[in-house]
C-alpha positions as CSV (number, residue, x, y, z in Angstrom):
1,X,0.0,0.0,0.0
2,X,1.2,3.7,-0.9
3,X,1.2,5.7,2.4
4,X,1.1,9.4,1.9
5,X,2.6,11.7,4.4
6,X,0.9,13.7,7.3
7,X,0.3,17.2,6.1
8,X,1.4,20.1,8.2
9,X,-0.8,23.3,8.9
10,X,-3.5,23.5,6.4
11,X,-6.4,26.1,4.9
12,X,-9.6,24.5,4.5
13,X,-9.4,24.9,0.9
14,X,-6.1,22.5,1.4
15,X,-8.0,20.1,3.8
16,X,-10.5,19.4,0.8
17,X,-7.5,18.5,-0.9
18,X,-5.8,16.7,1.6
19,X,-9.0,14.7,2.2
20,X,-8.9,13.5,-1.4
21,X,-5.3,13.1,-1.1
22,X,-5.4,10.6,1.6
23,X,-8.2,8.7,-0.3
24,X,-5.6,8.3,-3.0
25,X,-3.1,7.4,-0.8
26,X,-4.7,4.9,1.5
27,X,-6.4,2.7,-1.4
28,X,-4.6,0.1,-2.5
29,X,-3.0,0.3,-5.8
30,X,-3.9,-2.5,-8.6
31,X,-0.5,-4.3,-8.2
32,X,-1.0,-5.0,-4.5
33,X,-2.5,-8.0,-2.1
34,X,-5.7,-8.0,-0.2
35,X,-5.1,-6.5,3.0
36,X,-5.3,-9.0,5.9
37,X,-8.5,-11.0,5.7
38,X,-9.0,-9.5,9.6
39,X,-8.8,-6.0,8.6
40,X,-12.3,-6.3,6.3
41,X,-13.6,-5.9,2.7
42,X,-14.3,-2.5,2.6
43,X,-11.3,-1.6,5.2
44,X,-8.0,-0.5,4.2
45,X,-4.7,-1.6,6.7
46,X,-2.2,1.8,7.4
47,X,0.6,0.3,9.4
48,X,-1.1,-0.5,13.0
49,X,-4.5,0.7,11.7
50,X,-7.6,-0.3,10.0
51,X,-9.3,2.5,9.4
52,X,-12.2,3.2,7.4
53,X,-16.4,2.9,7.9
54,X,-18.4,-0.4,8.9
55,X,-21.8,-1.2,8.6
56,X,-21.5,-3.8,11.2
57,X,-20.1,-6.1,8.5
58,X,-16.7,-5.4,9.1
59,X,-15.0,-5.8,12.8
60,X,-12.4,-3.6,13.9
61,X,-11.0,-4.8,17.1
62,X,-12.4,-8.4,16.5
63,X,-10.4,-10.3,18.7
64,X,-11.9,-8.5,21.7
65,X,-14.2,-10.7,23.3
66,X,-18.3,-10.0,22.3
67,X,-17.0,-7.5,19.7
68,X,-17.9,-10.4,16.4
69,X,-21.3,-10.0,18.5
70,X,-22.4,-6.7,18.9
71,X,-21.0,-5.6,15.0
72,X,-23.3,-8.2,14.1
73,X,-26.1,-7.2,15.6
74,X,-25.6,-3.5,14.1
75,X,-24.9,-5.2,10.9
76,X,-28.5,-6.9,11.4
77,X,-30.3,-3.6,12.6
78,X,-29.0,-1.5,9.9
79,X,-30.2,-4.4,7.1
80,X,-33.6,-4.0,8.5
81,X,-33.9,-0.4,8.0
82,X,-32.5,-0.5,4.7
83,X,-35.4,-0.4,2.5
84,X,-37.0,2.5,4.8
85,X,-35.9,6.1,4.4
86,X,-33.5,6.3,7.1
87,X,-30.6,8.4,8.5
88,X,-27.5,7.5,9.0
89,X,-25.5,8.2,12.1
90,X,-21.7,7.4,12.5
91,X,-19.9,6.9,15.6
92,X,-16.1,8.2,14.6
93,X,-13.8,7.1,17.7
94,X,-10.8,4.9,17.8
95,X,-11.5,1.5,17.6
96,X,-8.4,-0.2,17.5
97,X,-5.7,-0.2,20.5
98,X,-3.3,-2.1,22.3
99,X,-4.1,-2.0,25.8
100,X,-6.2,-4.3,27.3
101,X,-8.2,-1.5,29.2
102,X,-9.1,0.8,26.1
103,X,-10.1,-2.0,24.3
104,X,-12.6,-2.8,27.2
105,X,-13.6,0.8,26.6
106,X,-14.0,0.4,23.4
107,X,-16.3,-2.4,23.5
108,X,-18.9,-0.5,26.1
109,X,-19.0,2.3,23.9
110,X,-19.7,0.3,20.5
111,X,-22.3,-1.8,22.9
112,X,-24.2,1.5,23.9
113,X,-24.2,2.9,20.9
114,X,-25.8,-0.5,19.6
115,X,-28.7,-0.2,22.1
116,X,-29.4,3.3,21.1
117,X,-30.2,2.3,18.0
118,X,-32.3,-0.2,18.8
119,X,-34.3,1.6,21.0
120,X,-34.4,4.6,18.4
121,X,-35.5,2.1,15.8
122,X,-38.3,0.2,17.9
123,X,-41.8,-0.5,16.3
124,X,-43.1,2.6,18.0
125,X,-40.1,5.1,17.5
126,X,-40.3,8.3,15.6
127,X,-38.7,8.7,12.3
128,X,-36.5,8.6,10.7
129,X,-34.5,5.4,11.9
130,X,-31.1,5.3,12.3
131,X,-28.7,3.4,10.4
132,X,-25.0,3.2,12.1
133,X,-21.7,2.8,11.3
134,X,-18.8,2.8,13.2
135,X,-15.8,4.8,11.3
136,X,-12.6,4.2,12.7
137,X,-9.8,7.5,12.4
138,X,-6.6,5.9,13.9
139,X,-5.4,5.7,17.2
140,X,-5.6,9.5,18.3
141,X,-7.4,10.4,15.3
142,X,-4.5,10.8,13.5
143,X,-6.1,9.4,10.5
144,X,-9.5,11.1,10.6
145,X,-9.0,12.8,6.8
146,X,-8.9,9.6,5.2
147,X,-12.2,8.1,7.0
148,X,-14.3,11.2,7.1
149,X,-13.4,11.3,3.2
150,X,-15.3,7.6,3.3
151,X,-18.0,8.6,5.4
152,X,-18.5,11.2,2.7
153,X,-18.0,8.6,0.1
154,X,-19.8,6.0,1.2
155,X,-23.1,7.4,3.3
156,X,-25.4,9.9,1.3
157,X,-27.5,9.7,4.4
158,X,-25.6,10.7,6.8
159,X,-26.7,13.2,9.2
160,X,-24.9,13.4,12.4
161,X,-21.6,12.7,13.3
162,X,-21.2,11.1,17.0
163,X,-18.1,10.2,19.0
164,X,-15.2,12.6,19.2
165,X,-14.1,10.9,22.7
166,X,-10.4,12.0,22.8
167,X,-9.5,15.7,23.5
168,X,-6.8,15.9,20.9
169,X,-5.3,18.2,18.5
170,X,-6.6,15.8,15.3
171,X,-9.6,15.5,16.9
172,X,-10.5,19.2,16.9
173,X,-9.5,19.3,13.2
174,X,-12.1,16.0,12.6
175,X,-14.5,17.9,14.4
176,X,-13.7,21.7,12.3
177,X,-14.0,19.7,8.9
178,X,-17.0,18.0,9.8
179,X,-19.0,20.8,11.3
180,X,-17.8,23.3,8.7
181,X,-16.9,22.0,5.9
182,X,-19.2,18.9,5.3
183,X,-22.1,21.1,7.3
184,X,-22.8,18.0,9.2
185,X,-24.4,18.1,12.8
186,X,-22.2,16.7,15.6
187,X,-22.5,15.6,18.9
188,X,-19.7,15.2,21.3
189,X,-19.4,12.6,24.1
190,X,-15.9,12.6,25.9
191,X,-14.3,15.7,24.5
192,X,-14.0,17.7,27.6
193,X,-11.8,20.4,26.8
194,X,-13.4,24.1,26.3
195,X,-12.0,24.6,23.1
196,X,-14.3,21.6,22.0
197,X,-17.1,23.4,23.3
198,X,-19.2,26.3,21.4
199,X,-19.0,30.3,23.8
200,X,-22.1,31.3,24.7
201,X,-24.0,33.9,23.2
202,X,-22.3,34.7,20.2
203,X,-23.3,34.6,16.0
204,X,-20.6,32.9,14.8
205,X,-19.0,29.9,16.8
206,X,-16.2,27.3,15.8
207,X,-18.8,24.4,15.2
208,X,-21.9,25.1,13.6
209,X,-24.0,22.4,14.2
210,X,-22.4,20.7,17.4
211,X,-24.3,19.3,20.2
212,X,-22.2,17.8,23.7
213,X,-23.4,15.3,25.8
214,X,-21.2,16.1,29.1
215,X,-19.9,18.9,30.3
216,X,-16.4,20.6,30.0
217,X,-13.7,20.0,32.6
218,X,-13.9,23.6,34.2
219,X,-17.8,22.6,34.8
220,X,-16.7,19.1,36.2
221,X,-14.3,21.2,38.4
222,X,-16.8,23.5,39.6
223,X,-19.3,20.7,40.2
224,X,-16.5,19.3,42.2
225,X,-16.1,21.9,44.4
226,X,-19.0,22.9,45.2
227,X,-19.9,18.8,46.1
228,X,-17.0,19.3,48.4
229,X,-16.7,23.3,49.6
230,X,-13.5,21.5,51.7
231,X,-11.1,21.7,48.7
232,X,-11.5,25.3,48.2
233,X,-7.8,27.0,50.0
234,X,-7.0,23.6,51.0
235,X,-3.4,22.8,50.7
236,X,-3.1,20.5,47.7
237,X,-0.3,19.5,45.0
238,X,-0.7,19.7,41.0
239,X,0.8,17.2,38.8
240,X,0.6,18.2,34.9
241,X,1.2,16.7,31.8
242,X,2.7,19.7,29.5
243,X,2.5,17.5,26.5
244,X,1.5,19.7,23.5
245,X,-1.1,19.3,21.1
246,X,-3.2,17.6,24.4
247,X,-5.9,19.4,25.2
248,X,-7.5,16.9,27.7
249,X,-4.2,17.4,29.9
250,X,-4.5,21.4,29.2
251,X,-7.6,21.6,30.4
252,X,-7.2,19.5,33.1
253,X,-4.4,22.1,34.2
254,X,-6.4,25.2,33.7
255,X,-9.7,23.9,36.2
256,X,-7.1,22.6,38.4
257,X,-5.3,25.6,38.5
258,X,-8.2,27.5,38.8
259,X,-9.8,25.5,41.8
260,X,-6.3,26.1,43.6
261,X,-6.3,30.0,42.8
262,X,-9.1,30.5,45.5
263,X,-9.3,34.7,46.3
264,X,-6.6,35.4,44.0
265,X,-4.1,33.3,46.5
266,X,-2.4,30.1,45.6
267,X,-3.3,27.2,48.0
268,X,-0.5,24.8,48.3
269,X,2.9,24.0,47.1
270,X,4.2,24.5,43.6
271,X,2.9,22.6,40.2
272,X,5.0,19.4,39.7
273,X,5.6,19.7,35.9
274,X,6.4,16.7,33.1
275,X,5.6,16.5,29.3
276,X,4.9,12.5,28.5
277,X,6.1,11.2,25.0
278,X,3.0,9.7,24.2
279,X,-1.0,8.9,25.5
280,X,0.2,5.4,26.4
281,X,4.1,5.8,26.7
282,X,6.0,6.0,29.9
283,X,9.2,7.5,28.7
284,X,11.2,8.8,32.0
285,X,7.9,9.7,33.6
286,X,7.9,7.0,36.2
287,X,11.1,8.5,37.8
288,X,9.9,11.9,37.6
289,X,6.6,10.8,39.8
290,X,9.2,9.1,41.7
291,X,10.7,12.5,43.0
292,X,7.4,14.0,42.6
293,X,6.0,11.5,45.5
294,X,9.2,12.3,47.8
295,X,8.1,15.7,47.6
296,X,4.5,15.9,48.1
297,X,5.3,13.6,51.2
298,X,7.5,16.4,52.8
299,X,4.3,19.0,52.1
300,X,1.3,19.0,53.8
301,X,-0.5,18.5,50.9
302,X,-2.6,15.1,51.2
303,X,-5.1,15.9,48.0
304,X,-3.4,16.0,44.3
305,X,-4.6,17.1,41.6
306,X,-3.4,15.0,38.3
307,X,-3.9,16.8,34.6
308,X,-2.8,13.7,32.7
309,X,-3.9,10.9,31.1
310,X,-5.1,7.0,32.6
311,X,-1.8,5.4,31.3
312,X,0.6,7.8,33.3
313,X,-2.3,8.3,36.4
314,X,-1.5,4.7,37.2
315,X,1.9,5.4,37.2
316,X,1.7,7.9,39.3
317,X,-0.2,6.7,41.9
318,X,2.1,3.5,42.1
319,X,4.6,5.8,43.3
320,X,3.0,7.5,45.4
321,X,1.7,4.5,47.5
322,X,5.3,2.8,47.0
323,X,7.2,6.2,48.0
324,X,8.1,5.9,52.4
325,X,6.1,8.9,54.0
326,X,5.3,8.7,57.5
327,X,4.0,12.2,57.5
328,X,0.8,10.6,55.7
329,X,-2.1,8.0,56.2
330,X,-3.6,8.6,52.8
331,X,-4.0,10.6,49.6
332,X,-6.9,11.7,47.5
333,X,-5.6,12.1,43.9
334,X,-8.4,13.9,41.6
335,X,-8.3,13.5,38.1
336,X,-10.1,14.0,35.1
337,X,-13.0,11.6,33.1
338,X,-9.9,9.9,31.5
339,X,-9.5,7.6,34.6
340,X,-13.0,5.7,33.7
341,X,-10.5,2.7,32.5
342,X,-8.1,3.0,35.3
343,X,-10.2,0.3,37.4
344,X,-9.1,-1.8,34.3
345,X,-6.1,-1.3,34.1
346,X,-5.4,-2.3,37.8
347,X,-4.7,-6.3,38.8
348,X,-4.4,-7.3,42.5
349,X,-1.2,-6.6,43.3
350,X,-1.3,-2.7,42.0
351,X,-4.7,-2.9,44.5
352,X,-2.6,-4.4,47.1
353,X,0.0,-1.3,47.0
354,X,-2.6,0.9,47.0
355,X,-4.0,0.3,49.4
356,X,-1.1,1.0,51.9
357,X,0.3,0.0,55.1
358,X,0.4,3.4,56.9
359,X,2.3,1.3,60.2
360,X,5.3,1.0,57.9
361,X,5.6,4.0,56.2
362,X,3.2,3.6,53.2
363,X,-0.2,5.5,52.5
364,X,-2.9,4.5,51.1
365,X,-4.3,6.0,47.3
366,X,-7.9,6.8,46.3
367,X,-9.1,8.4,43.1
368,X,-11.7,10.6,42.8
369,X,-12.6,11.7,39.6
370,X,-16.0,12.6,37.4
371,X,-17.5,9.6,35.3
372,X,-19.3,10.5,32.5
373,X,-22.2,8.1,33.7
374,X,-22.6,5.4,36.8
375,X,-25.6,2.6,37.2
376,X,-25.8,3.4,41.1
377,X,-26.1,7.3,40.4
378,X,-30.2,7.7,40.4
379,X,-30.7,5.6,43.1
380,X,-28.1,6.6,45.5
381,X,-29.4,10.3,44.2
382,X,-33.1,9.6,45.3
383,X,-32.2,7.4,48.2
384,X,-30.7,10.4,49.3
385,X,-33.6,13.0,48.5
386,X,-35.9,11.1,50.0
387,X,-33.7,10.9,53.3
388,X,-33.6,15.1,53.2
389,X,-37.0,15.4,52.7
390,X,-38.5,12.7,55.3
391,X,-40.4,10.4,52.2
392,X,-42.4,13.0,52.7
393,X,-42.4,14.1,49.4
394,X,-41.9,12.6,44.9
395,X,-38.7,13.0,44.5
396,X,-38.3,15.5,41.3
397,X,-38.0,14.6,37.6
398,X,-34.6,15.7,37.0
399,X,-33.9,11.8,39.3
400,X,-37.1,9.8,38.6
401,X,-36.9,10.4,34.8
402,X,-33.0,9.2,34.3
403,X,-33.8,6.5,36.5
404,X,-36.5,5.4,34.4
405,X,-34.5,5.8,31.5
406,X,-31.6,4.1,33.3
407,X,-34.3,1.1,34.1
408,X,-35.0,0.6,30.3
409,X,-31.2,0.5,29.6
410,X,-31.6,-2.4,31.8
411,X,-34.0,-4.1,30.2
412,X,-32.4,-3.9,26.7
413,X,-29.4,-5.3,28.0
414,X,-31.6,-7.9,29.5
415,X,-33.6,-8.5,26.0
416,X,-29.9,-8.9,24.1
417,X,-29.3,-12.1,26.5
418,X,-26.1,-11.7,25.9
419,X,-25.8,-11.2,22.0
420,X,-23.6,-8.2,21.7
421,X,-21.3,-9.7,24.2
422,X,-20.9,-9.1,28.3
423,X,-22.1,-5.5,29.0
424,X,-20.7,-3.4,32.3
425,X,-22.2,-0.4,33.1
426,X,-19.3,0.1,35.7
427,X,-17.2,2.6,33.6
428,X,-20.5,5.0,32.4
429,X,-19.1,4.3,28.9
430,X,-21.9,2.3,27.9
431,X,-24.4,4.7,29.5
432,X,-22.6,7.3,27.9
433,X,-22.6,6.4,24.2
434,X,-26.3,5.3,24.5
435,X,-27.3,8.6,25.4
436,X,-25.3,10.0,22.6
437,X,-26.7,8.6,20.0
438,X,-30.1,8.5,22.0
439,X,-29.4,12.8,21.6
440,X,-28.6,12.3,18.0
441,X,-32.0,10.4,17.1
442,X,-34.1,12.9,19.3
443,X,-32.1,15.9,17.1
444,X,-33.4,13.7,13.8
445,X,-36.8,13.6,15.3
446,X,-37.3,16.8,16.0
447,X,-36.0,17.9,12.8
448,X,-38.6,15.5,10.7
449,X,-41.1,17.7,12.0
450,X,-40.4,20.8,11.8
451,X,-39.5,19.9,8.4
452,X,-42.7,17.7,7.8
453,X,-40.3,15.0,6.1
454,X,-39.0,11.6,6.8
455,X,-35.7,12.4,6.2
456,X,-34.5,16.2,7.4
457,X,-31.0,18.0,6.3
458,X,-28.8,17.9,7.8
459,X,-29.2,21.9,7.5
460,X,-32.8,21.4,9.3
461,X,-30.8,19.3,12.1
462,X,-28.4,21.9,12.9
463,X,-31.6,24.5,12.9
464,X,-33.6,22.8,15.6
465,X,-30.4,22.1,17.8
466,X,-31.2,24.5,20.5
467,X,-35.0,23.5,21.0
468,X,-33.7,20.4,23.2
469,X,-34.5,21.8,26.5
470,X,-37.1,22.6,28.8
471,X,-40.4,20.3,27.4
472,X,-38.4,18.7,24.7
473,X,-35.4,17.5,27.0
474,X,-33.3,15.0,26.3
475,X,-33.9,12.6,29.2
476,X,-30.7,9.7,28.7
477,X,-29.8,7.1,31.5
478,X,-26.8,9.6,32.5
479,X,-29.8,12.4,33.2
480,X,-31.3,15.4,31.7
481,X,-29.1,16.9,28.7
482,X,-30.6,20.3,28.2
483,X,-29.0,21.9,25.2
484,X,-28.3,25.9,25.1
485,X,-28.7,27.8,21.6
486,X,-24.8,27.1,22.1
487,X,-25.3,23.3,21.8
488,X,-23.6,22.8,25.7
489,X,-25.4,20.7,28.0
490,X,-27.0,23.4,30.7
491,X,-26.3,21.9,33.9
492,X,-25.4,18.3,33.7
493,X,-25.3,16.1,36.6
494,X,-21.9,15.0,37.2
495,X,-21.6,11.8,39.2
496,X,-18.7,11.7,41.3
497,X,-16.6,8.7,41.6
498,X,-13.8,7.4,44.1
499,X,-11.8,4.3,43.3
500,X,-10.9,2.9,46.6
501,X,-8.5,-0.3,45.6
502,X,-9.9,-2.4,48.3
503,X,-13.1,-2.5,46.8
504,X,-14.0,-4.4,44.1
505,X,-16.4,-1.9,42.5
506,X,-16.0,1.7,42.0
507,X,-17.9,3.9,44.4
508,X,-20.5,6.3,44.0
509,X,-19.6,9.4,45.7
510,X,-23.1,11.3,44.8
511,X,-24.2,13.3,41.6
512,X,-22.6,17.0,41.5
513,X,-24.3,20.1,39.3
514,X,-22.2,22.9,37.4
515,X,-24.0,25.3,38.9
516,X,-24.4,24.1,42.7
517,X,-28.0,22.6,42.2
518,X,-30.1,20.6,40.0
519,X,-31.5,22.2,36.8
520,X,-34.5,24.2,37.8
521,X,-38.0,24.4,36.1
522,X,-38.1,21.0,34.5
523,X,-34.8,22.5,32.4
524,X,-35.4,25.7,31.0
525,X,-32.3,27.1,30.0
526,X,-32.1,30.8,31.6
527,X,-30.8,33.8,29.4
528,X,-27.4,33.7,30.4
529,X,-26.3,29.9,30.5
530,X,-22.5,31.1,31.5
């Protein structure tokens, strides 16, 4: 196969080029083999990579257990549909990777978006029905041109464009192209970064057409602290990742720094600085948290603050329960949504460590960072409204309803009986993608009528974006998604989670708010949605 190389800096009128450039470059030429049988018909291999777009009939990633299953299972949902009008909705993430724990990831996300469609393409659903395809960029994105250039190949239909999980550099260009250039809607699920996210209030913004499903990290921050009023001008630690072209670790950095900066003062000792080679590379890091854990154990700083990715959190927190510090009993790192596969990536004897022997010198580690979803968060959330207000009382919608919708997750899973592989809603990735695709299908629907057509523009989808709120809420199993003219979620709940490494499940710490309590007026967005 010809590979072409990366192009630098680009105008847009060069990234129409560039798009049809990779095309040509990726295809193989008439003189060469087959690709590898595993990489699919209609896929095309690029070194470690098999990118490209699936209907289902093509499995990225199919040695991962219950993978063959639930591509099949799109691959049979999207041949029913086929003679209907439908739309077609791709979910553009990575879906290829070497470690063990992303590929778990992976898996929950392809499984949720799965059920979505099912549920958007029931007997009773509103049109038009979905038809899915999972479109693979590269790890990183760093091969988005070249798929994007097939989705536009391949799907006429296509509507909305779902995913954008990694807060990258590529991934911000993926997301430009798409939103600008091809005009089509997109919604964001793990892309936390404010740069990634549409300013309030203004004519012209940087993605026409985009609608997110979480909130950014400065709103997970602020959630944070006003869960926990205790962390403000307490004396804490900062450990960043300066890698560039990262804006996941950037942003991390700026919400941290931020929560430190309480009254214009700094709260504890000086940021703790490294630049990783790489999302899942060590490089020289693990000594550098080596002196970094020394340090913090002289300090009276027992909370820390990580801006940095799953792969070098665990790293860091081995050292930290393996450094000697008698001046401490325990640490609380927080950390960003990135740590939803750091439970994975964890085996007994990391636990073990972690959890510390504070007799002999050695502290134990928690976690606690914000999950995009949990299964416990509705009921633990109610459980405890109830307990406030004496049973005395319904609880409100902005918990029954998510429950409810949480409830039907369930029962999907349950109707499956296993035939798109082991589902875990542990890691809220499952919940999470659902609810994405469940917010692209309630975008279509609204747009068929206003339009009075089966199948809308995608024009007419980006018009009716900011109607999703108040009445005509978007009510996923991960809570109310209220969408600002914008296309930000207005006041997400943001369940809190701690990994304790004695336990064998994560734990529910309680459902936070961006702006200190739950989204008034059954989710009416107010004037200012700052």
């Amino acid at each position: 196969m010809r590979i072409c190389p990366s192009p630098g800096p680009v105008t847009v009128g060069a990234v129409v080029l560039g798009v049809l450039a990779a095309g040509l470059c990726l295809h193989r030429l008439p003189d060469e083999p087959d690709p590898p049988p595993a990489c699919g018909k209609h896929l095309v291999l690029h070194g470690d990579d098999c990118l490209g777009v699936s209907d289902g009939t093509d499995v990225f990633a199919s040695g991962v257990p219950g993978m063959r299953q639930v591509f099949a299972r799109i691959a049979e949902q999207n041949k029913a549909v086929a003679g209907e009008k439908h739309a077609t909705v791709a979910l553009l993430i990575p879906l290829e990777s070497d470690s063990p724990a992303v590929r778990r990831q992976i898996l929950s996300e392809v499984q949720g978006a799965c059920l979505a469609q099912a549920r958007a393409n029931g007997e009773d659903a509103a049109k038009p029905p979905i038809r899915l395809v999972l479109a693979n960029p590269g790890r990183e994105y760093r091969h988005w041109r070249y798929t994007v250039g097939e989705l536009r190949r391949r799907e006429p239909h296509l509507r909305i464009v779902a995913g954008f999980n990694l807060s990258l550099e590529d991934t911000r260009e993926a997301m430009e192209y798409v939103t600008n250039t091809l005009r089509v809607p997109a919604v964001a699920s793990l892309v936390t970064a404010s740069d990634f996210a549409n300013p309030e209030g203004r004519d012209e913004v940087p993605f026409p057409g985009l609608a997110r499903a979480i909130p950014t990290s400065e709103k997970q921050a602020a959630a944070l602290l006003r869960f926990d009023p205790g962390l403000v001008g307490a004396e804490t630690a900062l450990v960043a990742d300066h890698r560039p072209e990262d804006s996941y670790n950037r942003a991390l950095r700026e919400a941290f720094t931020e929560a430190r900066e309480e009254n214009g003062r700094s709260a504890g000792i000086q940021d703790m600085r490294f630049v990783s080679p790489g999302m899942e590379k060590p490089g020289v890091t693990a000594n550098e948290f080596q002196d970094f854990a020394a340090n913090i154990c002289r300090s009276n700083a027992r909370v820390v603050y990580f801006a940095g990715r799953a792969f070098h959190l665990e790293l860091f927190i081995k050292k930290l329960a393996g450094a000697y510090c008698r001046e401490k009993r325990s640490y609380t790192v927080i950390t960003g949504s990135s740590a939803t596969t750091l439970d994975e990536r964890l085996d007994a004897r990391d636990r073990a460590l972690l959890s510390g022997d504070p007799g002999a010198g050695k502290p134990s580690v928690s976690v606690l960072y914000p999950a995009p979803a949990h299964p416990d968060a509705w009921s633990t959330a109610i459980a405890e409204w109830k307990a406030a207000k004496d049973g005395r009382r319904t609880p409100p919608g902005y918990l029954t309803e998510p429950q409810d919708a949480l409830e039907t997750l369930r029962r999907d899973i349950a109707r499956e009986a296993g035939g798109i592989g082991p589902v875990s809603l542990d890691d809220g990735r499952t919940i999470m993608t659902h609810d994405v695709v469940l917010l692209a299908s309630e975008e279509l629907a609204r747009a068929a009528h206003t339009s009075g057509t089966e199948l809308p523009s995608a024009d007419r989808v980006r018009k009716d974006l900011g109607k999703l709120n108040a009445e005509l809420r978007v009510v996923g199993a991960g809570g109310w998604t209220c969408l600002t003219n914008a296309g930000n979620p207005y006041d997400k709940a943001v369940p809190l989670v701690r990994l304790v490494p004695a336990s064998r499940r994560l734990t529910l710490e309680g459902v936070a708010w961006p702006e200190g309590q739950p989204p008034q007026e059954d989710c009416v967005v107010p004037a200012n949605p700052q």
